[in-house]
C-alpha positions as CSV (number, residue, x, y, z in Angstrom):
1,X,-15.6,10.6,-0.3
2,X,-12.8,11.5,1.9
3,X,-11.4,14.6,-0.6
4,X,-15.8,15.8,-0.4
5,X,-15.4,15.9,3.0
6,X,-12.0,17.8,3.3
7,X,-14.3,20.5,1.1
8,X,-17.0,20.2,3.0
9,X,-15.5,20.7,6.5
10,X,-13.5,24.1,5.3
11,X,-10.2,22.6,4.6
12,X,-10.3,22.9,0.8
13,X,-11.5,25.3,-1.0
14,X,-12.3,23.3,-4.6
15,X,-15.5,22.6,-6.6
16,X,-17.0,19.3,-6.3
17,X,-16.4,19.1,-10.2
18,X,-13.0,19.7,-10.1
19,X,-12.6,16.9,-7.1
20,X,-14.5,14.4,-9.3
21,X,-12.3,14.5,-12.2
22,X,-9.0,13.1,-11.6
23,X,-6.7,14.9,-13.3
24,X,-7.9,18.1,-12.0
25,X,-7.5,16.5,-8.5
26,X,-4.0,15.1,-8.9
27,X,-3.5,18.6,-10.2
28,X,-4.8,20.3,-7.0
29,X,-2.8,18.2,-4.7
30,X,0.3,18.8,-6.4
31,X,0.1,22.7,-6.7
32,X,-2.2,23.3,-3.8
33,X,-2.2,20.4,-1.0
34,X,0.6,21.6,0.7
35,X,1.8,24.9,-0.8
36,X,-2.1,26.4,-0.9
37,X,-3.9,24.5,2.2
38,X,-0.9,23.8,4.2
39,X,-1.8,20.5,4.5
40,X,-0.3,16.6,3.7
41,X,-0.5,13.0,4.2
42,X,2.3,10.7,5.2
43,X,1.5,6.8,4.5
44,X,3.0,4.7,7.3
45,X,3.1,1.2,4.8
46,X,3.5,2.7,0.8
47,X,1.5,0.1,-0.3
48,X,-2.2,-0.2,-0.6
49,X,-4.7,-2.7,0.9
50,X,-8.4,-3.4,1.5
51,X,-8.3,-4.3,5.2
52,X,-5.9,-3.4,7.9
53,X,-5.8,-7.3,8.8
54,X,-3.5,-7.6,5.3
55,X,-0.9,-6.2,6.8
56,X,2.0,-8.2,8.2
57,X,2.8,-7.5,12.4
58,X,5.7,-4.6,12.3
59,X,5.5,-3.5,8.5
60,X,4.5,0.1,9.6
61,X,7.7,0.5,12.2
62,X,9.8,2.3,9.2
63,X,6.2,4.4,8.9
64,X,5.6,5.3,12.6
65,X,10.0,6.5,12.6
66,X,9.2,8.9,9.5
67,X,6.0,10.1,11.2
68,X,8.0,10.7,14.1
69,X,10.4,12.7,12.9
70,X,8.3,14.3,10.7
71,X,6.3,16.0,13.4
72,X,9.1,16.7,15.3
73,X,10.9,18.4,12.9
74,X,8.1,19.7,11.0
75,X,6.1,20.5,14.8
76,X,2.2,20.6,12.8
77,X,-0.3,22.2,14.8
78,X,-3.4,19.1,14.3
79,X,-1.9,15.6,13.0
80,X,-5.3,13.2,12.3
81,X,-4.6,9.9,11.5
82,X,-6.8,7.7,9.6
C-alpha cells in the first residue's frame, strides 16, 4: 500500500502495474528512488518486525546517530518518519 500511496499523493510517477510487480519495483527504486524522485528511506533498526513492541529498549540509538547525521549533512527539505 505504502508505494500506491507515494503514486497517488504525486511523489512517484509509476503505473500501478509496474508497482505491483516486484521486479519492476525493485527496479524503480534502484534507478529512480533517489536519482529520479529525489527521495529515500533510512531504517533506524535493519531488521524487520511485525510490532514495534519486538524491539529491544535502545536497538535504534546506532539508527537515530545515522539519521542524524544524515540530515545534517545531507540538510533534506521534508524528513517523514514512519
Amino acid at each position: 500500500m505504502f508505494w500506491y500511496l507515494l503514486n497517488r499523493a504525486g511523489l512517484l510517477q509509476e503505473t500501478v502495474s509496474d508497482l505491483k510487480d516486484d521486479r519492476r519495483l525493485k527496479q524503480i527504486y534502484d534507478d529512480k528512488f533517489v536519482e529520479r524522485y529525489d527521495l529515500n528511506f533510512l531504517n533506524l533498526v535493519d531488521r524487520p518486525t511485525v510490532k514495534v513492541t519486538e524491539l529491544n529498549k535502545g536497538e535504534e540509538r546506532q539508527g537515530v546517530r545515522r539519521l542524524l547525521r544524515t540530515m545534517r549533512s545531507l540538510t533534506p527539505k521534508v524528513v517523514c518518519f514512519i
